[in-house]
N, C-alpha and C positions, 0 to 999 in steps of 0.2 A: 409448317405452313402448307397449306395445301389451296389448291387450284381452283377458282374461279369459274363459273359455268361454260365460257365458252377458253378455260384450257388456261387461263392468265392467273397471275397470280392478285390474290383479292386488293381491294385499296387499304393502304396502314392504317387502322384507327386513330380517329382523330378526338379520342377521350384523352383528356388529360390524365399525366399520371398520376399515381398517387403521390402526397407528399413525404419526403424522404423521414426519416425520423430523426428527432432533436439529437445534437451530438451528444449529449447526458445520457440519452436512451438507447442511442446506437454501443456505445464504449460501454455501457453496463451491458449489454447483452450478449455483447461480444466475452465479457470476461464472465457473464453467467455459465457461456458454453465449451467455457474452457476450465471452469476451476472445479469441478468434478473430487480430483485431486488435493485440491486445494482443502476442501470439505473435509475428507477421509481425514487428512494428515491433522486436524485441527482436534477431529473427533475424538484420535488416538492421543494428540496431547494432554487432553483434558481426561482421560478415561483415570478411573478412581480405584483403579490399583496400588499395587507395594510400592510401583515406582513413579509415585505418584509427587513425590516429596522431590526427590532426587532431581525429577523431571524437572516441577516448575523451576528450580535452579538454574538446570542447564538453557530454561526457556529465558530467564532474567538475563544471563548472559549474552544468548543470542541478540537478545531484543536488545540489548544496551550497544551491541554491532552494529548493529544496523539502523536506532535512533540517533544517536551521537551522529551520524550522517546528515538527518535531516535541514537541520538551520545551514549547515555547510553547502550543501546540494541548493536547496531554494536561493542562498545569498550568490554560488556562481550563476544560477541562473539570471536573476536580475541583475548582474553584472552583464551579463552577455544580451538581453535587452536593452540597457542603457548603452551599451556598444552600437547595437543596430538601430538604433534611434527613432525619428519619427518614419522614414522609409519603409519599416517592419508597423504592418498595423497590428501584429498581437503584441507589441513590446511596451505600449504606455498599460495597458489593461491586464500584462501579465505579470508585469513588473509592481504593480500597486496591488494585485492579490498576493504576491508573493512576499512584500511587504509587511503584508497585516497579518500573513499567516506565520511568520517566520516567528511575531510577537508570540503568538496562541501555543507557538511548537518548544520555546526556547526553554531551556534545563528540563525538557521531559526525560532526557538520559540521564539526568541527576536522579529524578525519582528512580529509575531504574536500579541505580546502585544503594539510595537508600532500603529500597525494598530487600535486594541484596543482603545488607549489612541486618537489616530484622530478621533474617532468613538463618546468618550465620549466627547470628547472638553479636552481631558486632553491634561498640558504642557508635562508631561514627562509619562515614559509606566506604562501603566496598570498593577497593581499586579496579581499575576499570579492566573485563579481560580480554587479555589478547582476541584480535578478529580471526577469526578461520575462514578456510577458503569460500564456505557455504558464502558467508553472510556476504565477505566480497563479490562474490559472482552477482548479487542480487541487488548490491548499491553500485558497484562500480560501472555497470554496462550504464546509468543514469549519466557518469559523469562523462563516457563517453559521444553520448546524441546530445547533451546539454553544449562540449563544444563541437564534434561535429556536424552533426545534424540540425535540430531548432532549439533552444530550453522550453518551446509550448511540451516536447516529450518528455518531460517533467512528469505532467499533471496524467501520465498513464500511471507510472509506479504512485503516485498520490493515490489514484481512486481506487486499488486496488487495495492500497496499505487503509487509506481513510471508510474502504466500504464492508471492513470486516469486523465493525466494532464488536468487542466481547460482549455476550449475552449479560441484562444487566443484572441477572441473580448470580453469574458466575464466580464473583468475587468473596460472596459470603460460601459461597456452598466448597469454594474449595481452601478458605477457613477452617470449615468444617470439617471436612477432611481427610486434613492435615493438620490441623489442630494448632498452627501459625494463627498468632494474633489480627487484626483487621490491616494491620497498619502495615503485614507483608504484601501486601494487593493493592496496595494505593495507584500502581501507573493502572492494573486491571478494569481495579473501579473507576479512574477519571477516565479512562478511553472509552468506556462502555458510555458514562454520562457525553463528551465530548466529538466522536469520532461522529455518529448520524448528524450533528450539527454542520461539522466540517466536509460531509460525505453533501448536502446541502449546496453548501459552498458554492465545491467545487463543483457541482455541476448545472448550478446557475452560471458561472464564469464559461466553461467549456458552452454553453447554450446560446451566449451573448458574442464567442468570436468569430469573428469572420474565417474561418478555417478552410483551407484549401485540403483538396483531394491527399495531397502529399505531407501535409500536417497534420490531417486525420491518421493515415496510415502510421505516421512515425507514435504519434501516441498510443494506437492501437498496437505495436510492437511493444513501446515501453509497454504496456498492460500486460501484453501476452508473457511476455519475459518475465516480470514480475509475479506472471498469477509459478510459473515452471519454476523460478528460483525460489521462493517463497516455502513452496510445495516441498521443495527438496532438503530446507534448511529445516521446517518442520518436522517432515518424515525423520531427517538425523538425528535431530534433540531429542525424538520419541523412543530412541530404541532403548529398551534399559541396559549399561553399563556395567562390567564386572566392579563390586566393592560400593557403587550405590554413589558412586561422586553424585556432588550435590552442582557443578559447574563442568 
């Protein structure tokens, strides 16, 4: 700030500010400028080497950790809206998108282990595998701001999982290969068709609430947490494996 002709300091502008940006645009930019990481690890998943096969295995598995979460995480959240009732004004509006969304999400961990079972030669789906600490680190901090914090910090790990849809050629090209039939890529290919629809969504909902300073923040933690765990469980499924396991 600097000083005024006769030594005072000048009058504060009386320009309005600017307006702040839509919560949609703010939480996306924020997790633009942080997933860097996020990018690389995705890069290397998909990258079209020897261990290329082995990989996507170890990636169905992960991703069946951490889906199989999904319906469970959305239904405590709307539990815990209908708890806080009309008094919480994100709880009639979070609670009815979490509703509709829980319908769009339900047995997409199924498809995961059928893909699974294509993968292995199996007739029927794969059993479901054990979670590791990755995956938990990356769902379980959800279940803890859902009860202590707000369940609106939900909808950070949402837009971070819903704004990464797979590329929609990636499904055939990593057919190709791998030389797996179409039908090993089924959750690849519906999330590629599905996830910018739900990315959509969710940030018409996040646009329309009335969100406080402190409800922004907690989502934008869920996001940031989410873009770091995410990043880490990637990076691990990437490294190749002595013997080539396929899980």
């Amino acid at each position: 700030m600097t000083a005024g002709r006769n030594g005072t300091a000048p009058p504060l502008s009386r320009a309005p500010l600017p307006h702040a940006l839509p919560h949609s645009q703010a939480l996306n930019l924020k997790i633009r400028l942080a997933d860097q990481g996020l990018s690389a690890a995705l890069a290397g998943l998909w990258r079209g080497d020897g261990d290329l096969l082995p990989r996507y295995g170890r990636y169905l598995a992960a991703m069946h950790q951490v889906i199989r979460a999904s319906v469970p995480l959305m239904e405590l959240a709307g539990a815990r809206c209908a708890e806080r009732g009309d008094a919480d004004a994100l709880s009639a509006p979070l609670a009815a998108y979490l509703a509709r969304h829980i319908t769009e999400e339900r047995d997409h961990d199924q498809w995961l282990l059928e893909d699974m079972a294509v993968l292995h030669g199996s007739r029927g789906p794969a059993s479901a595998p054990w979670a590791g600490a990755a995956a938990a680190r990356l769902v379980g901090a959800q279940y803890y701001w859902i009860e202590h914090c707000h369940p609106v910090s939900l909808l950070g790990y949402m837009a971070v999982l819903e704004g990464r849809a797979p590329a929609a050629w990636l499904a055939a090209r990593l057919a190709s290969l791998t030389g797996l039939p179409a039908t090993a890529f089924r959750t690849v290919h519906a999330h590629a068709a599905l996830d910018p629809g739900h990315a959509g969504e969710l940030d018409a909902l996040l646009d329309s609430l009335p969100l406080s300073g402190a409800e922004t923040a907690a989502i934008g933690a869920s996001a940031l947490h989410t873009v770091g765990a995410l990043t880490d469980l990637l990076t691990e499924i990437s490294v190749p494996r002595p013997g080539g396991n396929r899980a």
